[in-house]
VEXBAVEX-395932 format. One line per field, with one value per residue: residue in three letters; residue number from 1; x, y, z of N, C-alpha, C in turn. Coordinates in Angstrom, 1 decimal. Example, Ala and Ser with C-alpha at 12.3 -4.5 7.8 and 13.67 -1.06 7.14 Angstrom:
<sites>
residuo: (ALA, SER)
num: (1, 2)
n_x: (13.2, 12.8)
n_y: (-5.7, -2.2)
n_z: (7.8, 7.1)
ca_x: (12.3, 13.7)
ca_y: (-4.5, -1.1)
ca_z: (7.8, 7.1)
c_x: (13.2, 12.9)
c_y: (-3.3, 0.0)
c_z: (7.8, 7.9)
</sites>
This chain:
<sites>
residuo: (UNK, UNK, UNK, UNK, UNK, UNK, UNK, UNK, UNK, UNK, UNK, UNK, UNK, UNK, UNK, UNK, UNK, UNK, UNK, UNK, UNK, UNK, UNK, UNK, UNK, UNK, UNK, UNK, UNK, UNK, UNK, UNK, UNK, UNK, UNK, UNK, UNK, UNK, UNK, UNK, UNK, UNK, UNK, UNK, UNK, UNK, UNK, UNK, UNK, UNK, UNK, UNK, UNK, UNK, UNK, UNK, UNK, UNK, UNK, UNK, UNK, UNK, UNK, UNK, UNK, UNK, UNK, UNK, UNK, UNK, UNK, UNK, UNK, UNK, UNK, UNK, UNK, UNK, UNK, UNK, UNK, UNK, UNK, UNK, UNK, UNK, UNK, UNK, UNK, UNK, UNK, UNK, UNK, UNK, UNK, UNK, UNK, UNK, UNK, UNK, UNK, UNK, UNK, UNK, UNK, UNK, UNK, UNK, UNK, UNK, UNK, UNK, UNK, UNK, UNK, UNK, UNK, UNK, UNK, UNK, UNK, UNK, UNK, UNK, UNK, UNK, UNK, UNK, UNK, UNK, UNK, UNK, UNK, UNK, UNK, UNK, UNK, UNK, UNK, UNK, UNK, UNK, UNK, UNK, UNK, UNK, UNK, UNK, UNK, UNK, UNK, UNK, UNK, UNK, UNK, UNK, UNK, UNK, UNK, UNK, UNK, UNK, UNK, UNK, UNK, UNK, UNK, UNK, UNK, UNK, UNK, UNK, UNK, UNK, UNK, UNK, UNK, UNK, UNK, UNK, UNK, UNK, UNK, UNK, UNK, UNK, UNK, UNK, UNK, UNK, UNK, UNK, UNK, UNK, UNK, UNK, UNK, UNK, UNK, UNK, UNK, UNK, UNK, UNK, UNK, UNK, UNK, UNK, UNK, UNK, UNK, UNK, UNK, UNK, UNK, UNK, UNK, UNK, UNK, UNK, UNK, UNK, UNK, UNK, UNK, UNK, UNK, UNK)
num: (1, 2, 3, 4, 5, 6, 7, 8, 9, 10, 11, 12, 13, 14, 15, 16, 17, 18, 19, 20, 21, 22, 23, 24, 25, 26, 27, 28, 29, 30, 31, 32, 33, 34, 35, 36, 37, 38, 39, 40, 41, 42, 43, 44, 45, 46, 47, 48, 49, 50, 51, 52, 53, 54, 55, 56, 57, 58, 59, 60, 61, 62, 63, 64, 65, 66, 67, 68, 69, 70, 71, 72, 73, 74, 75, 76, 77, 78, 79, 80, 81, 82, 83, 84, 85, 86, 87, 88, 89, 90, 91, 92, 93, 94, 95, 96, 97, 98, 99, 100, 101, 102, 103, 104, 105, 106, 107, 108, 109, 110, 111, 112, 113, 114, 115, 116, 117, 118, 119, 120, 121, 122, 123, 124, 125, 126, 127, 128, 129, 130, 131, 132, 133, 134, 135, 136, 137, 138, 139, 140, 141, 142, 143, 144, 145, 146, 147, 148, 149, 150, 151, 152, 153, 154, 155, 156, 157, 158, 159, 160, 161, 162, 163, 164, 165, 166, 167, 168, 169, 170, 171, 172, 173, 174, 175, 176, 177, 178, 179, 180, 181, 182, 183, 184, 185, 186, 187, 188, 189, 190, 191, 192, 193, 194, 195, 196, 197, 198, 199, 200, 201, 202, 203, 204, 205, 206, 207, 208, 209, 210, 211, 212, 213, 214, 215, 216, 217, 218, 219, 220, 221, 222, 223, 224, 225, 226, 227, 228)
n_x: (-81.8, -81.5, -79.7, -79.9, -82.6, -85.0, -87.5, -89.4, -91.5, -94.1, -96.5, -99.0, -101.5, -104.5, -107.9, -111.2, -113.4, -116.7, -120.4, -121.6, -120.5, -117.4, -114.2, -112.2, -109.1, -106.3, -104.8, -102.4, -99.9, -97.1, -94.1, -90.9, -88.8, -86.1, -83.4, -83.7, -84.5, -87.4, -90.9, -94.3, -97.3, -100.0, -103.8, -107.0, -109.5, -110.4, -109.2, -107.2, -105.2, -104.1, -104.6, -102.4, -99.9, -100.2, -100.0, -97.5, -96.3, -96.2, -98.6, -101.2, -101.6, -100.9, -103.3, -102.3, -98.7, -95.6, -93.4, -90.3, -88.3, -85.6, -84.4, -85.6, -87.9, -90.5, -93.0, -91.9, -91.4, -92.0, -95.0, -93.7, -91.4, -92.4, -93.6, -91.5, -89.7, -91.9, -91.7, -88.6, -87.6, -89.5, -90.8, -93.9, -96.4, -99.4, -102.2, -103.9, -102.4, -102.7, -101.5, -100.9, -103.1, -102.9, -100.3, -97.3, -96.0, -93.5, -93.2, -94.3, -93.1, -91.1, -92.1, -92.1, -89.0, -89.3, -90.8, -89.0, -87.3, -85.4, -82.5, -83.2, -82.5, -80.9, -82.4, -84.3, -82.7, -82.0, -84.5, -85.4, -83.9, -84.8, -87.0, -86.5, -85.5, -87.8, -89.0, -90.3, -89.7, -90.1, -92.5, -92.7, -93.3, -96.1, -99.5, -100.9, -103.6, -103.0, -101.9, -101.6, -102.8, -100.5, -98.5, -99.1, -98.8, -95.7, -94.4, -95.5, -94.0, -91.2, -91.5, -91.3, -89.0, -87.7, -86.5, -84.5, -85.6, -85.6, -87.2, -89.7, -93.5, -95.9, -98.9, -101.0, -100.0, -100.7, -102.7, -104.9, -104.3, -103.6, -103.2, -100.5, -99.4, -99.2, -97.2, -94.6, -94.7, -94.5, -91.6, -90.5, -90.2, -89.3, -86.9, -85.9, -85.8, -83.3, -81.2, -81.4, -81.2, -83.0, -85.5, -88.6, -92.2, -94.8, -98.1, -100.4, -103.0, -101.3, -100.4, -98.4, -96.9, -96.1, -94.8, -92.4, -91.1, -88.7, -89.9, -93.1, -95.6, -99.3, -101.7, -104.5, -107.2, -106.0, -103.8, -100.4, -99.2, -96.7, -96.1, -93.6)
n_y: (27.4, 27.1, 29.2, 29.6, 29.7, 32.0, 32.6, 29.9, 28.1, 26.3, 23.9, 26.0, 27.7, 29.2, 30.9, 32.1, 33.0, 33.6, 34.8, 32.5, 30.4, 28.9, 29.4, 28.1, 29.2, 28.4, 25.6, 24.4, 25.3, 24.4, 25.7, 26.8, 29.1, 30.5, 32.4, 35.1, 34.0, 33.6, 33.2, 31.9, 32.2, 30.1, 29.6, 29.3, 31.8, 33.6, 31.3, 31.8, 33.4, 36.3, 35.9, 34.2, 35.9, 37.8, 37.3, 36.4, 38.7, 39.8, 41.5, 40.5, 38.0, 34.9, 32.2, 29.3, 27.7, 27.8, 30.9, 31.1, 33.8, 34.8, 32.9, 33.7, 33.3, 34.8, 34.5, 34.7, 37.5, 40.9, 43.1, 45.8, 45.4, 43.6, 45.5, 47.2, 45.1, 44.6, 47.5, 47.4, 45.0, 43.4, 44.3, 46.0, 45.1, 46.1, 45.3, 47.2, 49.0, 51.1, 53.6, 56.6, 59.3, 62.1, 63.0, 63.3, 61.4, 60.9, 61.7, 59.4, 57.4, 57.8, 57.6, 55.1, 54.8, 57.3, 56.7, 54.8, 56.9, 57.7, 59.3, 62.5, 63.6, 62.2, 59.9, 61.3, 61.5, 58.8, 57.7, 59.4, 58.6, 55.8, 56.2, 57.0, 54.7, 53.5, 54.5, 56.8, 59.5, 62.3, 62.5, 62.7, 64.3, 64.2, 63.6, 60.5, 60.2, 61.6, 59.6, 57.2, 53.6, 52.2, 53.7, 54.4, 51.2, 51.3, 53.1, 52.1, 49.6, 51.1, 52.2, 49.8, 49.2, 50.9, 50.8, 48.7, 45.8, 42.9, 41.1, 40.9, 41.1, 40.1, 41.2, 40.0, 41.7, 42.3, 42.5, 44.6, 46.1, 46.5, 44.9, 45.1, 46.8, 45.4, 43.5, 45.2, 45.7, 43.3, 42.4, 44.6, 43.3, 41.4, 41.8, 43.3, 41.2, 39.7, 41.5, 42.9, 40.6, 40.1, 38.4, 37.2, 37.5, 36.1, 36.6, 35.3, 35.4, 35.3, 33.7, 34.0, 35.1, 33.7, 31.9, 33.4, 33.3, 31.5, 29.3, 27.4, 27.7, 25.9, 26.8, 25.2, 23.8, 24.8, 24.0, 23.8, 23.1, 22.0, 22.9, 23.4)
n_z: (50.4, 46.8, 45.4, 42.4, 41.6, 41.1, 41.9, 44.1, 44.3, 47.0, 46.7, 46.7, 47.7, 47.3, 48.6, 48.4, 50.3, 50.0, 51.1, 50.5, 49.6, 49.1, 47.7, 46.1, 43.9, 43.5, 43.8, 44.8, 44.2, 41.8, 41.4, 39.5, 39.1, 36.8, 38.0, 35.5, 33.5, 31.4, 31.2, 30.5, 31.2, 30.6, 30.1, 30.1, 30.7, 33.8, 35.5, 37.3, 37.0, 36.6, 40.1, 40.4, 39.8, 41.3, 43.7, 43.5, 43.5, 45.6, 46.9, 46.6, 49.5, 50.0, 50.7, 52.3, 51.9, 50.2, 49.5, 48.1, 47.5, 45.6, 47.7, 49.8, 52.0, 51.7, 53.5, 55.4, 56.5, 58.1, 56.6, 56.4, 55.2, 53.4, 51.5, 50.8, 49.4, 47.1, 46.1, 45.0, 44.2, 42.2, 39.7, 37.6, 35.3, 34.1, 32.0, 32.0, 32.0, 34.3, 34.8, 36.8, 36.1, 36.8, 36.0, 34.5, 31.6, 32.3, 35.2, 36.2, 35.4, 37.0, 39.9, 41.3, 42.3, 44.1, 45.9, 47.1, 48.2, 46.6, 45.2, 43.4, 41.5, 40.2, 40.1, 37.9, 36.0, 34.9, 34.5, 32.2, 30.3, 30.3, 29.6, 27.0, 25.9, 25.3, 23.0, 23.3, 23.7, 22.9, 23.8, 26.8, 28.2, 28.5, 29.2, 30.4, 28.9, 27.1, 25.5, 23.7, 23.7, 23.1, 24.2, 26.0, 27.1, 27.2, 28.7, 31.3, 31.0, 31.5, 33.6, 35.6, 35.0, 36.6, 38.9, 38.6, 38.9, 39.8, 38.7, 36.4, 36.5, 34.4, 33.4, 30.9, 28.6, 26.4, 26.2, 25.8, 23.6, 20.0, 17.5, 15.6, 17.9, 19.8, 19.2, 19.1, 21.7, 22.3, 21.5, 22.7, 26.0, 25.3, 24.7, 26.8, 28.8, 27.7, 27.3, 29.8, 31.4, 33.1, 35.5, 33.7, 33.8, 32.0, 32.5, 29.5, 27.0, 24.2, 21.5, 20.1, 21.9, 24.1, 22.4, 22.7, 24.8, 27.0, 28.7, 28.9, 30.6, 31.9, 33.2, 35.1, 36.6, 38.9, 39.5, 38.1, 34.9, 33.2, 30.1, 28.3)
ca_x: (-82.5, -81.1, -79.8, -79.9, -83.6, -85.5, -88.9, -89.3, -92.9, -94.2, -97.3, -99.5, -103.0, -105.2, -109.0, -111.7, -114.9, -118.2, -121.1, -122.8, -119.8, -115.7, -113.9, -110.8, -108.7, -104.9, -105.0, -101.3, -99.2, -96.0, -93.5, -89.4, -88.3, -84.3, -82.7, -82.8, -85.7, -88.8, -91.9, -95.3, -98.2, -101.5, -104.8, -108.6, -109.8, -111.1, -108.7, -105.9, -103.3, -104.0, -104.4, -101.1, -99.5, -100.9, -99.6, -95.9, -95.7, -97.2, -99.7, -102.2, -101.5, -101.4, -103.9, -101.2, -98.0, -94.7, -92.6, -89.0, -88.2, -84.7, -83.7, -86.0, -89.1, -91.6, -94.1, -91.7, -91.6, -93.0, -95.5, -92.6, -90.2, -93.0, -93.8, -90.0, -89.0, -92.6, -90.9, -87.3, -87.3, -90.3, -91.7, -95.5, -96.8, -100.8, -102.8, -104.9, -101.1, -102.6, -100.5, -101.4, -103.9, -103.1, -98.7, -96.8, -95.3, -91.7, -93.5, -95.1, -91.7, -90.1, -92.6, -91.8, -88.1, -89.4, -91.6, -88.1, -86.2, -83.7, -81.8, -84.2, -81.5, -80.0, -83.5, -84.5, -81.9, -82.2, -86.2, -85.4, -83.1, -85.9, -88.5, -85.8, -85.0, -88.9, -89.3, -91.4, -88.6, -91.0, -94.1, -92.3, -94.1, -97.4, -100.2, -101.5, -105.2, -102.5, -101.0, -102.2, -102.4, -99.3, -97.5, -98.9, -97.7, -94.3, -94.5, -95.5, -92.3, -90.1, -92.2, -91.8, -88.1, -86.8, -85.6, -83.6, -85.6, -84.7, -88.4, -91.1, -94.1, -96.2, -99.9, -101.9, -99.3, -100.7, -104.3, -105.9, -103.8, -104.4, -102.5, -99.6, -99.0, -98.7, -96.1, -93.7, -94.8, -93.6, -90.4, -89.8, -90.2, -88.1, -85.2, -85.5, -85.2, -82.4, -80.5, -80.9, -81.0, -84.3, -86.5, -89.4, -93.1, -95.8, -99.6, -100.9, -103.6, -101.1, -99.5, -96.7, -95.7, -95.9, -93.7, -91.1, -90.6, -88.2, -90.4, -94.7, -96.9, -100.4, -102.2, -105.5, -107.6, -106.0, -102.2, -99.7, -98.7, -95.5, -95.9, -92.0)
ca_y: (27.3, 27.3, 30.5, 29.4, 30.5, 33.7, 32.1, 28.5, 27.9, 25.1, 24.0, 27.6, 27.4, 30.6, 30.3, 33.5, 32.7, 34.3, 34.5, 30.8, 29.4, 28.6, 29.6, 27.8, 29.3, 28.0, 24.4, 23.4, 25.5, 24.5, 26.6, 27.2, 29.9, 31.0, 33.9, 35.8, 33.1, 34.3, 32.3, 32.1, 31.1, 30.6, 28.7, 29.5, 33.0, 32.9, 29.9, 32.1, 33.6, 36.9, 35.9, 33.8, 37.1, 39.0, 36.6, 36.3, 39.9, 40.3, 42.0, 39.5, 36.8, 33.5, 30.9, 28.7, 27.3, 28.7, 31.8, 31.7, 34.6, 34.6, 32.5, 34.1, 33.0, 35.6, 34.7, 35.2, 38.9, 41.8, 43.7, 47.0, 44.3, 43.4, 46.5, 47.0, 43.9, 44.9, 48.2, 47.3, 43.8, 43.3, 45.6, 45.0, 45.6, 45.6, 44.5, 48.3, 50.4, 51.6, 54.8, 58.3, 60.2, 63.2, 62.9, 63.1, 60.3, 61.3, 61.1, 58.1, 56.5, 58.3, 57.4, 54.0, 56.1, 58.5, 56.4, 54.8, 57.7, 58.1, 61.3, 62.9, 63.9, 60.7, 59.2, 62.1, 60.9, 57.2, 58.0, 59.9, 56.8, 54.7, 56.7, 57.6, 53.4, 52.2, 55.0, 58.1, 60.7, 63.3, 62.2, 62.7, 65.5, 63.9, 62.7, 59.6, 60.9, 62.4, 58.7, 56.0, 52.6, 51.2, 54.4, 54.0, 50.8, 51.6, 53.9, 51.0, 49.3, 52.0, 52.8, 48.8, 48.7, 51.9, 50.0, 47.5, 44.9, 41.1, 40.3, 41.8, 40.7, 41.2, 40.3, 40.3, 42.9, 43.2, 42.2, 45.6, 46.6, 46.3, 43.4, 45.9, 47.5, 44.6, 43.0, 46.2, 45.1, 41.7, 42.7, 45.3, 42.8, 39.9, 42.4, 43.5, 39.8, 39.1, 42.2, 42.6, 39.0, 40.1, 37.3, 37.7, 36.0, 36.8, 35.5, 35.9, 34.2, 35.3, 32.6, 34.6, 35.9, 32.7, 31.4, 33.7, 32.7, 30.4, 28.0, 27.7, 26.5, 25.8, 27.2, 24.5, 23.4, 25.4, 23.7, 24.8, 21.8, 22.4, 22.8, 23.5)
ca_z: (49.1, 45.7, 44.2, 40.9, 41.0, 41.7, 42.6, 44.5, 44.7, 46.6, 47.1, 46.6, 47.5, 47.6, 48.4, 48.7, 51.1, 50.1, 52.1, 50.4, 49.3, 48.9, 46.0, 46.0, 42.4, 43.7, 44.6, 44.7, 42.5, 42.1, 40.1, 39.4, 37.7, 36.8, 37.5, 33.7, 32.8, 30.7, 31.6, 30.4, 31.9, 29.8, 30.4, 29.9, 31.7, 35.0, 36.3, 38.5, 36.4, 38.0, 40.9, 40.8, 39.7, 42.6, 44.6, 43.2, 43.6, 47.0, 45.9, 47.5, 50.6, 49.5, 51.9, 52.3, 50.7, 50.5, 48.0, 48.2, 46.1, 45.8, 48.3, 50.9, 52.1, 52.1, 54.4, 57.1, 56.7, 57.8, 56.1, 56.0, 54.6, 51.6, 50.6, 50.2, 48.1, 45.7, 45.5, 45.0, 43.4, 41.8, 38.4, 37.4, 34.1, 33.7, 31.2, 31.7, 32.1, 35.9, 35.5, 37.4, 35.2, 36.6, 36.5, 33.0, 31.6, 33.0, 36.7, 36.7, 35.3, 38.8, 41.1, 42.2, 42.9, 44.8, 46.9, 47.6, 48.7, 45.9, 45.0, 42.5, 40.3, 39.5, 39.6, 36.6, 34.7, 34.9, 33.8, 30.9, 29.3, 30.5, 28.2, 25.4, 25.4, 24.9, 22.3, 24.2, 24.0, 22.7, 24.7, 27.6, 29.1, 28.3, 30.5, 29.8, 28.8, 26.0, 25.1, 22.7, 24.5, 23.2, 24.4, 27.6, 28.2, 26.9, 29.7, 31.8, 31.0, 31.8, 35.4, 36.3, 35.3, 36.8, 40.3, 38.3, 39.4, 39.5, 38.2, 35.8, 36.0, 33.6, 33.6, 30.0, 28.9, 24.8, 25.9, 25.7, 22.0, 18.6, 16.7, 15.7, 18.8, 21.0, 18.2, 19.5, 22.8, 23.0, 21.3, 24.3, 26.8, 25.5, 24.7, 27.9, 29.0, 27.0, 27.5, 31.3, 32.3, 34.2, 35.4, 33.2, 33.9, 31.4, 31.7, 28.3, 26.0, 23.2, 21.6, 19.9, 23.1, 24.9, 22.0, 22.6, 26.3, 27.4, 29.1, 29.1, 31.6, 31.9, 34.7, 34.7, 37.7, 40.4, 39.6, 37.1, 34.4, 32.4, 28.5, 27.0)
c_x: (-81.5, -81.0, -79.9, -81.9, -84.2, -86.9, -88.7, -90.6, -93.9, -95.6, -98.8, -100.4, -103.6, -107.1, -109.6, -112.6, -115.3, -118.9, -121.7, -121.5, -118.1, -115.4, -112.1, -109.9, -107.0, -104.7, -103.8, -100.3, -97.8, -95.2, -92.1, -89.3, -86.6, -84.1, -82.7, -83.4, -87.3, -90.0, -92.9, -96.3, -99.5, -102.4, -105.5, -108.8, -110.2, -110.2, -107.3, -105.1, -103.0, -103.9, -102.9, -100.3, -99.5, -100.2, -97.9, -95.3, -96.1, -97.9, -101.0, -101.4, -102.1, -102.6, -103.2, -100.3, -96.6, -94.0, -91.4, -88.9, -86.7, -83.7, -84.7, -87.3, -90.2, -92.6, -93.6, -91.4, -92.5, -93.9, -94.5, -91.7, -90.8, -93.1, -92.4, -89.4, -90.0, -91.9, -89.5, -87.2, -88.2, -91.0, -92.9, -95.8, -98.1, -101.3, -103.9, -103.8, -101.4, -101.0, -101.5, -102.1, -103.5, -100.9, -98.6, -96.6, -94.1, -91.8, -93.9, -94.1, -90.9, -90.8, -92.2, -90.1, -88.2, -90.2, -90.2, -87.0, -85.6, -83.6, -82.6, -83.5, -81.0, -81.1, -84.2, -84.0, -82.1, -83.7, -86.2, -84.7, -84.0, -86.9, -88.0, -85.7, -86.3, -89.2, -90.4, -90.1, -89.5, -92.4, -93.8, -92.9, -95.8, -98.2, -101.0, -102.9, -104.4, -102.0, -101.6, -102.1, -101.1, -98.1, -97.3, -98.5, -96.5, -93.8, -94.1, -94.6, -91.4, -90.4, -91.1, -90.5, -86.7, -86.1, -84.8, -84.2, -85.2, -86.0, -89.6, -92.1, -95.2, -97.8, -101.4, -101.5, -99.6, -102.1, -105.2, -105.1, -104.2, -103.0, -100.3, -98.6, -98.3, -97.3, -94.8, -93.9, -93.8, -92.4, -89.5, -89.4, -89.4, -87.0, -84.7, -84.9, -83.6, -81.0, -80.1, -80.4, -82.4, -84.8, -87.9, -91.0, -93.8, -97.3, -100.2, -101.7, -102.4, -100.4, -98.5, -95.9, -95.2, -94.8, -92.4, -90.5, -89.7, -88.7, -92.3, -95.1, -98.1, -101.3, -103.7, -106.0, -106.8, -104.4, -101.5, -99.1, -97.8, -96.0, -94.6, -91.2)
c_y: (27.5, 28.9, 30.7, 29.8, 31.9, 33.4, 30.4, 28.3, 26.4, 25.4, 24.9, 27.3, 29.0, 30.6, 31.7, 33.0, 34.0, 33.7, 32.5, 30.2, 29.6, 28.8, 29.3, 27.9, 28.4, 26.8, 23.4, 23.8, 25.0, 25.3, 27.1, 28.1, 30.6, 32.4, 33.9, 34.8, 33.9, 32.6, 32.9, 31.3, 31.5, 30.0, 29.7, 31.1, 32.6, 31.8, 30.4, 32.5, 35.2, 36.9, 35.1, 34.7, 37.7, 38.4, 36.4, 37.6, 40.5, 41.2, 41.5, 38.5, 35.6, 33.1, 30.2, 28.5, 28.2, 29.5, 31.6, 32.5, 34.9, 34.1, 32.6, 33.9, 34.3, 35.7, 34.9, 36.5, 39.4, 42.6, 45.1, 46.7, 43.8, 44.5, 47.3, 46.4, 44.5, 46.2, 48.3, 46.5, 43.5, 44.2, 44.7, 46.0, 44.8, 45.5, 46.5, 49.4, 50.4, 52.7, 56.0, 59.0, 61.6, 63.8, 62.8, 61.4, 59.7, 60.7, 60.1, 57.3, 57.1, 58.1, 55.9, 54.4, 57.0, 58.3, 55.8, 55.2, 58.4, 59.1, 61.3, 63.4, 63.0, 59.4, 59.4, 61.4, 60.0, 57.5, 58.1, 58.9, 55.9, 55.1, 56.4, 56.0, 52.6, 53.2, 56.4, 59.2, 61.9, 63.5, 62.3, 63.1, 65.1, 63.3, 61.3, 59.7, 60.8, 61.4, 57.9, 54.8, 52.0, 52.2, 54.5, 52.9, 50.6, 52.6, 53.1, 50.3, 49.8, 52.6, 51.1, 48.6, 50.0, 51.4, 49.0, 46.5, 43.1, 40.5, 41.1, 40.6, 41.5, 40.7, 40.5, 41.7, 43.4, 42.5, 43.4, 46.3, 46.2, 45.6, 43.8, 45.9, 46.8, 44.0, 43.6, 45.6, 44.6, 41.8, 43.4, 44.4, 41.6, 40.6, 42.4, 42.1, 39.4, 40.1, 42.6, 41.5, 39.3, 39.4, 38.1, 36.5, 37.0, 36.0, 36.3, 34.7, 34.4, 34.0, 33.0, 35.2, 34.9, 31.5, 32.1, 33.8, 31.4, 28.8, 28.9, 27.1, 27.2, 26.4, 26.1, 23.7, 23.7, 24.8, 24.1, 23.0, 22.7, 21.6, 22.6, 23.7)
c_z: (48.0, 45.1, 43.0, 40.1, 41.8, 42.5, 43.0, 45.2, 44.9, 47.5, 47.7, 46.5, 48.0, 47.3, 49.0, 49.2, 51.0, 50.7, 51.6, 49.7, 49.2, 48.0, 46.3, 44.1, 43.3, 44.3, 44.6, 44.0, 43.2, 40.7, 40.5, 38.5, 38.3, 37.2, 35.8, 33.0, 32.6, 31.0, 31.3, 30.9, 31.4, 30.6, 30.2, 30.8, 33.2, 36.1, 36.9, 37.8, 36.9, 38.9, 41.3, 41.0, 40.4, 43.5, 44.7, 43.7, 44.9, 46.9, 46.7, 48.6, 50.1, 51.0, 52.8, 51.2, 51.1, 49.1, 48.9, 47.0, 46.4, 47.0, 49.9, 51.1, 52.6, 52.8, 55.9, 57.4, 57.0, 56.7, 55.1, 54.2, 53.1, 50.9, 50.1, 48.9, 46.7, 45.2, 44.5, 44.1, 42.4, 40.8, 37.8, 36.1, 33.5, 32.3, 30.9, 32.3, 34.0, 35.9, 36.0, 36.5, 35.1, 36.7, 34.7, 33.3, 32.4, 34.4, 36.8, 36.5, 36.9, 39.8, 41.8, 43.2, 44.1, 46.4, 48.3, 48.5, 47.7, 45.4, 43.5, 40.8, 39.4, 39.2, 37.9, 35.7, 34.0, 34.7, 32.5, 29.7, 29.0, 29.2, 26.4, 24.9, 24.7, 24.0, 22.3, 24.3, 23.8, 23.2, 26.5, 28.6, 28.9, 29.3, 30.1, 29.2, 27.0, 25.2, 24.2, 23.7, 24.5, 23.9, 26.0, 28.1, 28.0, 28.2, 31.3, 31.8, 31.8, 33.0, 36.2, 36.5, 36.1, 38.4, 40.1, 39.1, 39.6, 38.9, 37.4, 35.7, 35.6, 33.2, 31.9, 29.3, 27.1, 24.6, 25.3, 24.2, 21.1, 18.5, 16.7, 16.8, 19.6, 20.4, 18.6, 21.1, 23.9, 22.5, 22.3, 25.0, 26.5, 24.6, 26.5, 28.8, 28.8, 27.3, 29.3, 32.0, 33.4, 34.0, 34.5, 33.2, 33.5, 31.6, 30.5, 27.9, 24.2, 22.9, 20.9, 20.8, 23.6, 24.1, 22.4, 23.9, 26.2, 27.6, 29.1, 29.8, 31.8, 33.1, 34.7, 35.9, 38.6, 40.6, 38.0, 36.2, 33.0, 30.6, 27.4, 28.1)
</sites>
């Protein structure tokens, strides 16, 4: 496969059976994305952009279809082997933060770390950059209960990128903010783009974020149709 991208998605179909009926949301996706490429993916509620998400980040099991994520087809791994790469490669950044209630800020930026193994010392460190870089140097010690939303997901940032990953994804990431807040936001996330070279895939209904991606695509009846 091509190393020139980080995802190589062909043909992605994902279908949920309830008791009286089929619910097929993923009916074909196809989708390229670059190494150190920002991607947005909008469409209507309801029509898969989470679940694509879930799916990119193994997170969920596709139906069928195939992920190469850098080169490597993920459906021929084990289980061990996925929850690895979502650790390792992969940083996720919700739409409702999903940090620890009862952990500071500091720990929930060192837990994806810690789940990993890595020396705690040199993990510390690399945290406290991470907080001091999205603007939380003094909220440090705080628990999210203690945070503003925008502080939590600045938080959320600095949790998703503390494994240096090769991908954030980021799913409705200035849905739950006020106007302001998210504005800081989407400026975090497409520095970080720009400055790391990290792949970056956002679904958003915003359309100032979704301008300031690279490329846009549609997510619409269950396939993905390229906008920019």
């Amino acid at each position: 496969m091509n190393d020139t991208y980080i995802y190589q998605v062909s043909d992605l179909r994902k279908v949920y059976h309830h008791p009286v009926r089929k619910l097929e949301v993923l009916k074909g996706v196809n989708l390229m994305v670059r190494h150190g490429e920002s991607v947005a993916v909008t469409g209507p509620s309801g029509v898969g952009k989470t679940t694509l998400l879930h799916v990119l980040g193994l997170l969920d099991e596709p139906t069928s279809g195939t992920i190469f994520l850098d080169g490597v087809n993920v459906g021929d791994l084990g289980e061990l082997e996925k929850c690895r790469i979502r650790n390792r490669r992969v940083g996720f950044v919700f739409q409702f933060f999903q940090l620890l209630p009862e952990f500071t800020a500091l720990e929930n930026v060192l837990m994806p770390g810690q789940i990993a193994g890595l020396d705690i010392k040199e993990l510390r460190s690399k945290a406290e950059q991470l907080i001091q870089d999205v603007g939380l140097t003094d909220r440090m010690y705080h628990r999210p209960g203690e945070l503003s939303g925008g502080e939590q997901q600045r938080v959320a940032i600095a949790r998703a990128l503390i494994m240096d990953p090769d991908v954030i994804l980021a799913d409705e990431p200035t849905g739950n903010l006020d106007p302001e807040t998210g504005a800081e936001i989407e400026n975090i996330l497409r520095n970080l783009n720009l400055e790391r070279n990290t792949s970056l895939i956002v679904v958003t209904h915003k359309e100032s974020l979704a301008k300031e991606m690279n490329r846009r695509v549609n997510l619409c009846a269950g396939r993905i149709e390229e906008i920019q």
